[in-house]
N, C-alpha and C positions, 0 to 999 in steps of 0.2 A: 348798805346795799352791796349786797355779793355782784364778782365781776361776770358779765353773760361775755362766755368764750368760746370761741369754735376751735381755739388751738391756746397751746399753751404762753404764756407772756411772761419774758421775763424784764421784771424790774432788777437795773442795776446801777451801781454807784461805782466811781473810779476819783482815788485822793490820788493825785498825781506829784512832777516835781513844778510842774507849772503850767500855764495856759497856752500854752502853742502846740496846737495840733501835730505838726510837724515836729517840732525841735523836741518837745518833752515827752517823759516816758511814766506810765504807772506803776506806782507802788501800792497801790491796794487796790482789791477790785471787789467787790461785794456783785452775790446776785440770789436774787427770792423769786424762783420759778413758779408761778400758779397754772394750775391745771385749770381744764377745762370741770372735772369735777369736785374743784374746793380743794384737792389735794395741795400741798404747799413742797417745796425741796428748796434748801439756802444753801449756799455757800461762800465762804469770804477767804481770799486769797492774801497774804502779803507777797510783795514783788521786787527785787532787788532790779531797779531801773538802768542800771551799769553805767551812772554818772553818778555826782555828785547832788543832795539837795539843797535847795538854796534855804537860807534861813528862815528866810520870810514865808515861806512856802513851812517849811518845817511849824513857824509861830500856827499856822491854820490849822494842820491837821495833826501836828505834834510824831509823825514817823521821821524818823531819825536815817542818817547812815549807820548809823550802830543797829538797830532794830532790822533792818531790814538786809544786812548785811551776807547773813548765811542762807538766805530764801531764792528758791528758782528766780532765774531768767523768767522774764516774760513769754520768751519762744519756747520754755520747758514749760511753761503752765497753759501753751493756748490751745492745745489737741483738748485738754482739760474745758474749757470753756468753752471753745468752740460747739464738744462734745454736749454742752447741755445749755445753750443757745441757738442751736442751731435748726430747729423746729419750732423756733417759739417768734412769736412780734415781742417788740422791744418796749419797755416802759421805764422813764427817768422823770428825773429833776433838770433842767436845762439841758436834758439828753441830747436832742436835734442839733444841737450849735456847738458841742461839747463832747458831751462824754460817748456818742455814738461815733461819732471822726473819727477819736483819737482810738477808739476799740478798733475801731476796720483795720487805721494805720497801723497800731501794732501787730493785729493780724495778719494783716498784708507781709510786713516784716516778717513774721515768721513760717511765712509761704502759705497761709491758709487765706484761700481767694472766699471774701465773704461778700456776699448782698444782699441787699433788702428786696431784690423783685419780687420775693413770695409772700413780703412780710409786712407788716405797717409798724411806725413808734406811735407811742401818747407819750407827748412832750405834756407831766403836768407842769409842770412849772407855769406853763402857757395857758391852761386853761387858767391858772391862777392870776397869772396878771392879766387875762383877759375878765374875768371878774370880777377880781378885788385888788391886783396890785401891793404884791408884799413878798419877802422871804421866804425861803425854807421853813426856818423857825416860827414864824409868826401863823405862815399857812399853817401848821402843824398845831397848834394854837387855837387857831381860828375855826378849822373844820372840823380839829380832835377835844379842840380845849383841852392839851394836855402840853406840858413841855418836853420840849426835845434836847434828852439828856444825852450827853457825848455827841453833840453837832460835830461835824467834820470828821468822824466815824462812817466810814463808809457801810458800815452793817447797819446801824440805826438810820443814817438817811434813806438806807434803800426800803426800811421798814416802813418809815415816817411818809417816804414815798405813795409804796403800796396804798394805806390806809387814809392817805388825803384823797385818792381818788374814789375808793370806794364812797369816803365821806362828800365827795363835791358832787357824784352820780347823784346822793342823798338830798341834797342842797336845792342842787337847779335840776325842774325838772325839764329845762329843754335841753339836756344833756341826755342823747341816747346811749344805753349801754353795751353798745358794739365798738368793737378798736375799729374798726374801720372807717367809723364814723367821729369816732374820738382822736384819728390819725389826722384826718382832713381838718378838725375842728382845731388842731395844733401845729399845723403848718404855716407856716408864719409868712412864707415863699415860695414858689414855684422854681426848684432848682435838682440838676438833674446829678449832682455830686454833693456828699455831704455838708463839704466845706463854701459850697454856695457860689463857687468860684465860674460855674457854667449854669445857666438859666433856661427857664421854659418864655417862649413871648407868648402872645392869646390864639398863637396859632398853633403853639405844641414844639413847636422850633426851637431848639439847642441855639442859646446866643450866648456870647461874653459879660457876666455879671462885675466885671473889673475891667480897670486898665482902659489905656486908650482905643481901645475897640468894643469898650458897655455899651451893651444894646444891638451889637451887631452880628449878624449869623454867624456861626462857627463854619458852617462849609463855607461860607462866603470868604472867610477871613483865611484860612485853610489853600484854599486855591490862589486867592490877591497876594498872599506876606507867607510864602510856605514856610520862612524860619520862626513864624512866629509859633509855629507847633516844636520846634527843637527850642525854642527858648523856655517856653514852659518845662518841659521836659529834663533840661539841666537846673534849672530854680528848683526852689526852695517852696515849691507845692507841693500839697499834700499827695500819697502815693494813686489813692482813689482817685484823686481830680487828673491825674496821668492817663491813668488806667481810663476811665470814661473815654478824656479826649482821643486816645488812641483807639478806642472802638469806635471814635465816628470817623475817624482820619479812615479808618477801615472799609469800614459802609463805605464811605464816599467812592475809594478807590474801587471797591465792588461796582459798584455801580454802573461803572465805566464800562465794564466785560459784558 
């Protein structure tokens, strides 16, 4: 089943030097643009992360310090991506938790202020373990019956991607074929920063999804413990979850006038 698109989507995949949003940087970044009329545009980046990679990381996706040695900076490659992301909803493999974070952070880094308010993700991964509960590999398997050669290639997952969903639209038919409806069916939680760190409660309200104030309003907290907004702000959060909090610190002080 072909994807029904009112804007373009693009699928992407990021091999990194590791799992911290924060701390780690990419070195590959894969992305397979679908149009609204079947059209298709790829591209796959290698990224010189300007640290070292760790080994164990290296056994996964097999990019090297050598390999990636003479390739752009990340902040020389993101006018480039941004440039053909930047009109489209987003679609991954544990994109929501993951590879969509660490895309913002590096962007962010390299000064290009990005957001999702126009836009929605299909985290498949999510539909997948909502389900059938399995891998990458296996999904791939299971809805393409085919295997997935070069796993940990960021070009082949972001294909293997694509093609699971078309195959799972195929599957269940209570699966509508709108992102919009495939966005909400893959939110996992109500949270108003990628990294999950501030939340929605059932009233639509910004409260603390961490730390010893979970569960409690962010203005509330904001006005009772004013340092605990400069404590965040010096740590080691992500640049996004800054960025949010500082637009409600804003609001709030609006408010007042």
């Amino acid at each position: 089943m072909e994807l029904k698109l009112h804007r373009p989507i693009c699928f992407f995949d990021l091999e990194t030097t590791g799992v911290d949003v924060v701390k780690d940087r990419i070195v590959e970044i894969a992305v397979l643009k679908v149009f609204p009329n079947g059209n298709k545009e790829s591209k796959t980046w290698l990224v010189n992360p300007g640290m070292p990679i760790p080994p164990q990381t290296i056994a996964i996706h097999g990019i090297t310090d050598e390999k990636v040695a003479n390739e752009p900076l990340f902040s020389e490659l993101a006018p480039q991506v941004h440039a053909m992301i930047k009109d489209s909803d987003l679609g991954g493999f544990n994109s929501d938790r993951f590879d969509i974070p660490l895309l913002v952070e590096e962007l962010l880094r390299a000064g290009i202020d990005f957001e999702m308010g126009n836009r929605v993700s299909v985290d498949v991964q999510t539909i997948f373990h909502k389900k059938e509960e399995r891998t990458l590999s296996a999904a791939y398997k299971f809805y393409c019956n085919e295997i997935l050669e070069n796993a940990h290639s960021a070009a082949a997952d972001t294909h293997a991607t694509y093609e699971i969903l078309k195959a799972q639209l195929d599957r269940y038919d209570d699966l509508e074929n709108d992102m919009k409806v495939l966005s909400e069916f893959t939110t996992r939680k109500k949270s108003v920063d990628f990294a999950g760190f501030i939340g929605l409660n059932d009233d639509g309200k910004e409260i603390f999804a961490f730390g010893k104030h979970k569960g409690c309003l962010v203005d509330d907290i904001l006005e009772q413990e004013p340092g605990y907004f400069g404590w965040i702000q010096n740590a080691d959060f992500p640049l996004y979850t800054k960025k949010v909090l500082t637009a409600i610190k804003l609001r709030k002080l609006n408010t007042k006038f």
